[in-house]
N, C-alpha and C positions, 0 to 999 in steps of 0.2 A: 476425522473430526466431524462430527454431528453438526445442523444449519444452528442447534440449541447451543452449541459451544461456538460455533462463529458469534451466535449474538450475544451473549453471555462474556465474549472479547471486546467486540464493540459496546457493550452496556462498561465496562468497564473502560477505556476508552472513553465514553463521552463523562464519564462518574469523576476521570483524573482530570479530565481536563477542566471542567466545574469548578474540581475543590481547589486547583492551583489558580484559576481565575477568580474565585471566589476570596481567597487567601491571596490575590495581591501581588502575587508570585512577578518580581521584577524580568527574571532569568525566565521564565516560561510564556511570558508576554513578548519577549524580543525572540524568542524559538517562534512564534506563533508570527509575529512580523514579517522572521526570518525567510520562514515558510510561503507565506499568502507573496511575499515580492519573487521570490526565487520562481516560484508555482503560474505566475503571470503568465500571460502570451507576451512570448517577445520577439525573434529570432525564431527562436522555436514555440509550435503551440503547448499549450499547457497538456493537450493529448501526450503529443510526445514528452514530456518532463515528464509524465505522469507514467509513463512507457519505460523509462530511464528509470523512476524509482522503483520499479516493478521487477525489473533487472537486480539493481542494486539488490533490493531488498532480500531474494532469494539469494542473493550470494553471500550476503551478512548475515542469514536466519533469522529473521525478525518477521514472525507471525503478525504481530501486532500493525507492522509497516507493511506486510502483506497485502493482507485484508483492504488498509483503507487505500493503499494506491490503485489495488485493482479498482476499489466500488469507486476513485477519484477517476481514473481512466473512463472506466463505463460511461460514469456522467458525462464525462469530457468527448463522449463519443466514439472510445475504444472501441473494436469490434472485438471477438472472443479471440480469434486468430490473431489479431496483434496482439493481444494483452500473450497468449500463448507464446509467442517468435519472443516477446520481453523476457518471458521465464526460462526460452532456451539459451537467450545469452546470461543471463545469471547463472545456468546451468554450465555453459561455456566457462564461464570466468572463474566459476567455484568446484568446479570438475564434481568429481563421485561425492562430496557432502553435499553438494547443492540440490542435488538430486532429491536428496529426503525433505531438503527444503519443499523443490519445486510443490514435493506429495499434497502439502497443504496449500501450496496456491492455488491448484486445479483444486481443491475443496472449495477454498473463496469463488476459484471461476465459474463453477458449475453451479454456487448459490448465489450466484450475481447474476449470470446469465441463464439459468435456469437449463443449465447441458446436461 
């Protein structure tokens, strides 16, 4: 996947999240609440939550949740090699399909971090 099609996923990404804010969206206002409390430093920092959905996310294949947990991690101060060790346990946990996941994560990590 091309940086043109990472952004092109995130333009679309910020385009949903818009039109269901824009529109009101009872159900997509309480995911977004959901989100920003769950996403806190509490217990653990929001690095590691952010480490955790990065995991998940490769073992679910969700490109879209991909993308933003790594650039969420980054921000949060990820270094490449944690966001990496995240993608082996998604790998872990999703055995031989997560693998093809992983392929696009290291796409997002190398245009995140510039690897």
């Amino acid at each position: 996947m091309s940086e043109k099609d990472l952004e092109r996923l995130k333009q679309t990404r910020q385009w949903a999240h818009k039109k269901l804010t824009d529109k009101g969206s009872a159900t997509y206002r309480a995911f977004v609440e959901m989100e920003s409390a769950a996403f806190k430093d509490g217990a653990l920092s929001k690095k590691n939550k952010e480490l955790i959905a990065i995991g998940i996310s490769v073992r679910i294949d969700c490109e879209s949740c991909m993308q933003w947990h790594i650039e969420q991690a980054a921000e949060a101060g990820a270094a490449y090699d944690e966001v990496l060790e995240a993608v082996e346990i998604g790998i872990e946990m999703g055995r031989g399909p997560a693998t093809v996941s992983a392929r696009f994560a290291l796409q997002v990590m190398d245009a995140v971090f510039g690897a």
